[in-house]
N, C-alpha and C positions, 0 to 999 in steps of 0.2 A: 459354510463355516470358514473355509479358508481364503473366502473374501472379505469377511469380517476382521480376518488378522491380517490381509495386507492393506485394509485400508486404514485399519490401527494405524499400523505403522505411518503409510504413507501420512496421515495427518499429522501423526506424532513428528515426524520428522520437516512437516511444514509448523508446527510449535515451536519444533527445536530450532527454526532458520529465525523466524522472529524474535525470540530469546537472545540468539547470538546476536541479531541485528542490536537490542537495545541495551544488552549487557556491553555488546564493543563502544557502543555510543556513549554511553555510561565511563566505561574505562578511558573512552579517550578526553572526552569533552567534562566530563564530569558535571554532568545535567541528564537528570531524566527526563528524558521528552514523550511528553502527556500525547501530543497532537502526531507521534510517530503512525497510530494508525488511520487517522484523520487525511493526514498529507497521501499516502498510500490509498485511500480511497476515492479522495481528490485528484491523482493522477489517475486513476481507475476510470472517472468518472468523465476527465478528458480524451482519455482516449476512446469512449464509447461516443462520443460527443461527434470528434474529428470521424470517426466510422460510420457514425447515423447524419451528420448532416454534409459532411465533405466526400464519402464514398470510400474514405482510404483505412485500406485494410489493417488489418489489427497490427500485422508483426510491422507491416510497414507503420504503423502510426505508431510504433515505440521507440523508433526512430526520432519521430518529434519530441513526443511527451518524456522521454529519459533527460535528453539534455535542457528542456527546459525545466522540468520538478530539480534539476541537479541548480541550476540557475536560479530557482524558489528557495531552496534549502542552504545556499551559499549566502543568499539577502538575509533570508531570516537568521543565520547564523551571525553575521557581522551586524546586524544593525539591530536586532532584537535582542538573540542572546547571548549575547557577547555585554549589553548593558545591564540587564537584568543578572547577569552572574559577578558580575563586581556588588549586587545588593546584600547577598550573605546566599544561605545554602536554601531559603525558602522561596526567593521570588522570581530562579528559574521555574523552579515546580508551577505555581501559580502562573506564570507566564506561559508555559506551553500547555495550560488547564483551560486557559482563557482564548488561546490561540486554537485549540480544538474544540472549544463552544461557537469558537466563529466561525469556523471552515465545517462545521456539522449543520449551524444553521443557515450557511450560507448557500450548501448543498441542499437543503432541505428545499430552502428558498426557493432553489431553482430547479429543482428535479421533482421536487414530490417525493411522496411515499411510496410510491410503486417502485417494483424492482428494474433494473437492467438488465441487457445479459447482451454478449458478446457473441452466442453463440449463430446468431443470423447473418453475421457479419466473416466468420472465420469460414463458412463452407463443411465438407464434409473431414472431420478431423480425429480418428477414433484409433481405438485401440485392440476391432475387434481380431486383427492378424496377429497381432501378438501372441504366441504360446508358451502357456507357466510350463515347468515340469510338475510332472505327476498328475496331470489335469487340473491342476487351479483354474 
């Protein structure tokens, strides 16, 4: 039972980091960006990429993949939507609706339907030393 409420939580609390993530985006740029989890899947997908054919470990390949998605998201900002939001308040929405049918099927393309996982790559990484109070 009281793994069921901490993992409530912990999820609830990765909801609540993706929320802030698009409610700030929101506040600052004033575009809702459709492709916010597309782009996050797409660096996901690079760095599983650089780990399975380059051999470079996950933390260390966030090292690449951070400052170049920061590099993706600075283009798409300036030359995407930055024109699309001078068109009125609908053809950012439709622009990064269309920008995440591409980077979906662009992954599809090339990855397939089978899943990833990183966890062959990272070694032994757990949390059986950890102790809750009270026995959790």
């Amino acid at each position: 039972m009281s793994n069921q409420i901490i993992q409530g939580i912990l999820l609830g609390g990765y909801y609540a980091l993706i929320a802030c993530g698009l409610s700030f985006m929101f506040s600052v740029m004033r575009i809702i960006n459709l492709a916010h989890g597309s782009l996050a899947v797409f660096a996901a997908y690079a760095l599983w990429f650089l780990a399975s054919r380059f051999h470079i470990p996950p933390f260390l390949g966030l090292l690449i993949v951070l400052p170049v998605m920061a590099v993706i998201g600075w283009a798409l900002q300036r030359f995407l939507l930055e024109r699309s939001a001078r068109g009125g308040a609908l053809l950012p929405i439709l622009t990064t609706f269309g920008l995440a049918i591409v980077i979906d099927n662009m992954l599809f393309e090339q990855f397939g339907a089978d899943t990833r996982s990183l966890a062959p790559f990272i070694g032994s990484l757990s949390y059986d030393s950890w102790e809750w109070p009270g026995s959790i």
